[in-house]
C-alpha positions in Angstrom: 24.2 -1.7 -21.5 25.6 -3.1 -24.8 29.1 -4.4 -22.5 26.9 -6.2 -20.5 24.6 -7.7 -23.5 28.5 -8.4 -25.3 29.5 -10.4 -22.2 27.0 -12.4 -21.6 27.1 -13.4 -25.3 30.8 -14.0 -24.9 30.6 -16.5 -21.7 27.9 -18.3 -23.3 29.7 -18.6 -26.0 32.6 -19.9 -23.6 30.5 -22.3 -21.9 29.4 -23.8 -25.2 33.1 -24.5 -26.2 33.4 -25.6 -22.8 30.8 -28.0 -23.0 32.0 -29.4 -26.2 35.5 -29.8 -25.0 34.1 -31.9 -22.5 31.9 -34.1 -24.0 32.7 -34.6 -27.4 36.5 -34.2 -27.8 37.7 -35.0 -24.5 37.3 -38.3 -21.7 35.1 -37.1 -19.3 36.6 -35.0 -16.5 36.1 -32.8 -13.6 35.6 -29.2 -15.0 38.9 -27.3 -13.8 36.4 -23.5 -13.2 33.7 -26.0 -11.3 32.2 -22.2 -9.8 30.6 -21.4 -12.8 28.5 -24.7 -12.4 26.3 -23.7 -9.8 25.4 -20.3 -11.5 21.5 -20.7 -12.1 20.4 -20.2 -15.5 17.7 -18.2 -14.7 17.4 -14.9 -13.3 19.0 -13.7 -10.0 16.4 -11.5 -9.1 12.7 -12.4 -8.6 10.4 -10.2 -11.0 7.1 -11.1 -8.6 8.9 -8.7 -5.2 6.8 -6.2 -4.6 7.9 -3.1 -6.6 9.6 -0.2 -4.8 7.3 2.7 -3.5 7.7 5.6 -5.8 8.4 7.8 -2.7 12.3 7.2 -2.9 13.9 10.2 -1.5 16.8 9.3 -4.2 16.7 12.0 -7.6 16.6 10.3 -10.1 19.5 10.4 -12.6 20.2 7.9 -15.5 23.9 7.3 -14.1 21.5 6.1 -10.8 19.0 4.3 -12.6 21.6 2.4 -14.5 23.6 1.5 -11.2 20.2 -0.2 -10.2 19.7 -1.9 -13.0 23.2 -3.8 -12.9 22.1 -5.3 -9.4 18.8 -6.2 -10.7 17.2 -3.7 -8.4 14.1 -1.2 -8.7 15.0 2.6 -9.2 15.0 3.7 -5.2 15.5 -0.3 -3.8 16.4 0.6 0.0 20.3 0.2 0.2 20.3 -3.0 2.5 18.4 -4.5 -0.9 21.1 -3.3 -2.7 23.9 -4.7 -0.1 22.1 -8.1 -0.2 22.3 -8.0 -3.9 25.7 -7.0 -4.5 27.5 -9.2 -2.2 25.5 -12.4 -3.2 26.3 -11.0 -7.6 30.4 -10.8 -6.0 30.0 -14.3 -4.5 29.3 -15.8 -8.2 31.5 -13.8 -10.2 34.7 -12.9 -7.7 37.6 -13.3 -10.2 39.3 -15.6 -7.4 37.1 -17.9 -8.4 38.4 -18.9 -11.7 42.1 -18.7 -11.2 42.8 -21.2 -13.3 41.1 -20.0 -16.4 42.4 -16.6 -17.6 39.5 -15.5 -19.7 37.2 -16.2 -17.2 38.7 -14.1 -15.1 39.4 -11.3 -17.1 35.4 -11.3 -17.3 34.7 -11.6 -13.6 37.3 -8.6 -12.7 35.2 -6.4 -15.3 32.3 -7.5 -13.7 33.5 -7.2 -10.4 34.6 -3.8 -10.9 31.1 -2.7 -12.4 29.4 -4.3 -9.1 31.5 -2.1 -7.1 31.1 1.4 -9.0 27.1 0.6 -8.9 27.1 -0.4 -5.0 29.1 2.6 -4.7 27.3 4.9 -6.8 23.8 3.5 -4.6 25.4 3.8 -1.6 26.7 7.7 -2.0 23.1 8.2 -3.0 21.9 7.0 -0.1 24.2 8.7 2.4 23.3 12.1 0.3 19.8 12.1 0.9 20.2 11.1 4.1 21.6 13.9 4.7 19.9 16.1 3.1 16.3 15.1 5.1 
């Protein structure tokens, strides 16, 4: 987890330079990457759900455990959670989203591409032990 922990640090940083550019060097403009605006500052996910029954017919496996933990999710989340989750964390960070800024979306097509690999790393889970009941 220390890529994610290095890019959020980077994009904060990035929105701090951002902000300065804005207000303090610049006239006051439109941003040009407006999409990050409406990201909330806290977390996606809400920690009061009720947790997931420990009867998940998923084995557990830290390559698993780690997919759910990128989607903010509860080892053994049912996969329409984890649908629901993934498309609204590709919605915020789809790299079409900040064309115009190149680091941005460098970030969001390495994030995008970890969302994927998670959802699909759920989603064969799923379909295994499906299959196997």
């Amino acid at each position: 987890m220390p890529g994610i922990l290095d890019r959020l640090a980077q994009n904060a940083r990035t929105h701090l330079y951002d902000f300065l550019q804005r207000h303090l060097f610049t006239t006051p403009t439109a941003a040009p990457w407006q999409a990050v605006d409406d990201w909330p500052d806290e977390p996606l996910h809400d920690d009061a759900a009720e947790p997931h029954q420990p009867t998940s017919p998923l084995p557990y496996s830290a390559g698993l455990a780690d997919a759910y933990r990128l989607l903010d999710l509860p080892f053994g989340a049912p996969l329409a959670d984890a649908n629901k989750r993934w498309k609204t964390y590709l919605k915020r960070c789809h790299p079409d989203r900040f064309h115009a800024d190149p680091l941005r979306q460098a970030d969001a097509t390495e994030l995008t591409q970890q969302l994927n690999a998670a959802h699909a790393r759920i989603e064969t889970a799923w379909k295994n032990a499906i299959r196997s009941h």
